[in-house]
Structure formats: C-alpha cells, structure tokens
N, C-alpha and C positions, 0 to 999 in steps of 0.2 A: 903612216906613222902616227901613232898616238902619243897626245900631251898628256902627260900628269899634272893638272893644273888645280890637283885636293887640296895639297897645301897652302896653308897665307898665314903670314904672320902677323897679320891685321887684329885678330881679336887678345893676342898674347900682349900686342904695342897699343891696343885700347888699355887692356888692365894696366901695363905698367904707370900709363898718361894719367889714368885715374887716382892710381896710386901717387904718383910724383903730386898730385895737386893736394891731394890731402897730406902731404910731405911740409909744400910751401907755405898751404896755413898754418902747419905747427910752427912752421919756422916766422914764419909775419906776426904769426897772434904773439910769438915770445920778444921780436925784436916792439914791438908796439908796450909789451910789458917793460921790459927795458927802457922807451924811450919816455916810458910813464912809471919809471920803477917807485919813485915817491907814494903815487897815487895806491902804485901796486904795493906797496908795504903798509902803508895805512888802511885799506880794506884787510891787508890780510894781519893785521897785529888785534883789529877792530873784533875780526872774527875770533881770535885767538882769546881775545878778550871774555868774548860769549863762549865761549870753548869753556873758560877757567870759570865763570860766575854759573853756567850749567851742568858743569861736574862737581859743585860743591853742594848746590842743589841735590842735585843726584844722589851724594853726601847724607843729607839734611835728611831727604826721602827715604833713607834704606836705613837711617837712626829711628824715622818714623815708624818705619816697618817693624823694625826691632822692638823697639819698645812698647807696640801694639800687641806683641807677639809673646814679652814678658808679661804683659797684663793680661793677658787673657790667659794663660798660664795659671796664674793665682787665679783667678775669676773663676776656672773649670774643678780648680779643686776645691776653693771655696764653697762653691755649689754642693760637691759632692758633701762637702761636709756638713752643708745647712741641711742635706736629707739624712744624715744622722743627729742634727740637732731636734728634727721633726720627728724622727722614729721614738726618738727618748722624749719627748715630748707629750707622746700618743700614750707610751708607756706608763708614763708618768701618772699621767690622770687615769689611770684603770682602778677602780675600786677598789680591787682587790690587793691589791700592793699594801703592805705596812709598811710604817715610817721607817725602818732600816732599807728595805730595799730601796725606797723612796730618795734615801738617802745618799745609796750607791749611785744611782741615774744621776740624782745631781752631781755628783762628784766627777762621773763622766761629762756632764754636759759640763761642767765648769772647766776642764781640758779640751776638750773641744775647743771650746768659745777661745783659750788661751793658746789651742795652735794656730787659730782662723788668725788670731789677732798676731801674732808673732809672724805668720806668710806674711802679712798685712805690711807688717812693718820689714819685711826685708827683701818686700818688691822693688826695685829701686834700678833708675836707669842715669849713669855717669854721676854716680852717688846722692839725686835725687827720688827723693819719694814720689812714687808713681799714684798713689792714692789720694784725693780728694787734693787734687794740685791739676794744673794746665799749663801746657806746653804750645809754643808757637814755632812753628817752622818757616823758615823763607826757603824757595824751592823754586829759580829760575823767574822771577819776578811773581811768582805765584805763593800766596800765605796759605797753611792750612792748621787751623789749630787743632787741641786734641786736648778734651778736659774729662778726668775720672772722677766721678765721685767719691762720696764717704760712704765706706764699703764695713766700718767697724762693727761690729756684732757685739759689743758691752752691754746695750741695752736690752739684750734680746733675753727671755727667762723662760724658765721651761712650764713654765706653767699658763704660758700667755702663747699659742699656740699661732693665732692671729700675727702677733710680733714677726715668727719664724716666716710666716706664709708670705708679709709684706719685706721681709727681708729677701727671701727668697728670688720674688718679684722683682725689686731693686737690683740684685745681683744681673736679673736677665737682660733688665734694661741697658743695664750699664756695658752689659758683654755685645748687646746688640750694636753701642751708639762704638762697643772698641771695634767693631765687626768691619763697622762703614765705614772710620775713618781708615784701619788696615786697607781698604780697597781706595781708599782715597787718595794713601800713600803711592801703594802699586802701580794706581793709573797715572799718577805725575811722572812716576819713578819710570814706565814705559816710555810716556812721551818724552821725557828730559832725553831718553838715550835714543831715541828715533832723532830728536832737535841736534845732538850733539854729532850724532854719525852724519847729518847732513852739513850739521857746521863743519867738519870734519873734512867732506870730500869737496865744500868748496875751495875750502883754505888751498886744500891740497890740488885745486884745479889752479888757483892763480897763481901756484908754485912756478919757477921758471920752466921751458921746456930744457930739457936737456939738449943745445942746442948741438952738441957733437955729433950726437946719435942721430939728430934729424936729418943734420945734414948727411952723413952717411947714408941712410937709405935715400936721399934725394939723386947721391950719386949713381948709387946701385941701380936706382930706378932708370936714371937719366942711360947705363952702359946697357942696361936691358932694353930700351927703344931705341939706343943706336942701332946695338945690334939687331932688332928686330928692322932698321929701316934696309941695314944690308943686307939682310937675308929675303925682300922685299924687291931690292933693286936688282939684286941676283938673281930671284925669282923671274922678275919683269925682261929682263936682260937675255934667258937660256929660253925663254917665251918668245925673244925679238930674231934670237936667231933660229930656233927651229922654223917657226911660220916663213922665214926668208930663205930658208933651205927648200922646205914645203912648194913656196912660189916661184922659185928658181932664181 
C-alpha cells in the first residue's frame, strides 16, 4: 500500500499566521492611536498646518515663476529691438546719407525708442511694475527675492552708438540675473512639492486604521488557519490509520 503523504497544509497555515500578524498590528497601532487620539490629532493638525503654510509657498513660487517669465518676455524683445536701434545707428553715421534721409532714421529710431519704452511700461505682474522695482517672496520658511533693473532707453541717441552697446549689455545682464532667479524659483517650487507630498502621506499614515476592514481580514485569516489546522488533523488522522492497517 502506498501513502500519499505530498500534501500539507503547513506552508498555506504559515502564510495565513503571517498574514493574521500583520492584521493585529494594524489593529494595535489604531487602537494605541485611539488611546492617544489627542496626541494623534495634534501631530496630525500640526502637519496639516505645514501642508497649508507649504502650498501657499508653492503659491508664492509659481507667481515667482510667472513673473520671471513675463520679464523675460519684454527683455527678448527688447533686445531684438536695441539690434534695430544699432542698425540705424550704423546707418546713421554713414557719410554718405543727407540730412533728409538722416532724418528719416531718426524718426524710426525715435519709434522704436517709444515702443521699447511703452513694453516697458506695460510689463506689469498683479498690476505692479516689473521694471526697476523688487519683489520678495516667502516660500515655505525660505525668502527669495527678485530685483529688475532700469531697462529705460530715453537716453540712448542715435548718434552715440557706444550708449546703444552699453544698453545693450545691461539688457543681458539683467536677462541673465531674470534667468537664475527663474531657476531659483523652480528649484523651491520642486522641493516645496516633494516637502508637501511627504507631508501628505504622513498626515495620511496617522489617519485611523479602518478598524472594520481590519478586523475582517483578521477573521478571514484566523477561518483560513482553522481550516488549515483541520485539513492537517485529517491529514495526520488517515496517516494513523493506514500505518495501523499496514501493522495489523
């Protein structure tokens, strides 16, 4: 007579055991929250708190962004247009030009000079001037400020070509110092949302357990290792009487 002794329900009633334990500390660590729910709502109101003063930041950070992003705006056509203030500039002083045509170039460059200067004036972030003014952000306990210079072009004449070239110049500075603080913004603006997603999932770990549901698979788990122990005893039992059939 041959046993069939493959089967055991030993490693199905280890999983369940395993599982049931990881059951009970959801259910301990909530009733421990409970018997500390005070404790437990002042951490988590605390956090809730850093939640709200880090998403306003966040706030503060993406107006910074903005408004780095309207400045640089004017700044690039600016530019473009200081390299027509220099074409006519070049033209200007050509020898050969008579005082009518001389005349025409100014009268371009004097349009020019008055679109620069009209961008100028209706750059403008939450109905403030963006130009030769500074702004300060607060951004999750971190400041960053942001100062444009005087970008005006009144002084500049077509005949002083020099004037154009250190205008010029200034404009790049200026675009460079809107450049760094844009990335300045960005990289608060990353960390605040990396800070807040973690605020986030603590709040949301010292939330209570659902204690319904826990208990439910506690039981689940607990009718799975019954039955594993009787299919076990069963097992052991048709094993006690074959071998005593076996031995007569």
């Amino acid at each position: 007579m041959q046993l069939n002794t493959q089967y055991s329900a030993l490693p199905h009633m280890n999983a369940e055991v395993s599982k049931q334990d990881k059951t009970l500390e959801k259910i301990a660590a909530a009733q421990q929250l409970n018997r500390e729910d005070a404790a437990a709502r002042s951490i988590a109101q605390m956090l809730q708190n850093e939640i709200g003063g880090d998403t306003q930041g966040l706030m503060n950070a993406n107006d910074g962004i903005a408004m780095m992003q309207i400045a640089d705006g004017t700044l690039e056509n600016l530019s473009r247009q200081t390299e027509v203030l220099s074409d006519l500039s070049v033209r200007n002083n050509s020898a050969s030009l008579n005082a009518s045509q001389k005349e025409m170039l100014q009268g371009e460059f004097n349009r020019t000079i008055e679109s620069m200067q009209q961008s100028i004036n209706n750059t403008s972030f939450n109905e403030q001037s963006l130009f030769d003014n500074s702004f300060t952000f607060s951004m999750g306990g971190e400041t960053l400020s942001a100062s444009l210079g005087n970008v005006t072009p009144q002084s500049l004449s077509i005949e002083n070509p020099d004037s154009i070239a250190a205008y010029a110049q200034n404009l790049s500075t200026i675009r460079s110092d809107t450049g760094s603080a844009m990335k300045g913004f960005i990289s608060t603006s990353d960390s605040l949302l990396t800070k807040i997603a973690a605020e986030s999932a603590a709040k949301s770990q010292i939330a209570d357990t659902d204690m319904a549901k826990a208990i439910r698979e506690f039981q689940q788990s607990n009718n799975q290792i019954t039955a594993s122990q009787i299919a076990m005893s069963h097992q052991t039992q048709t094993l006690r009487q074959s071998i005593g059939e076996l031995l007569g």
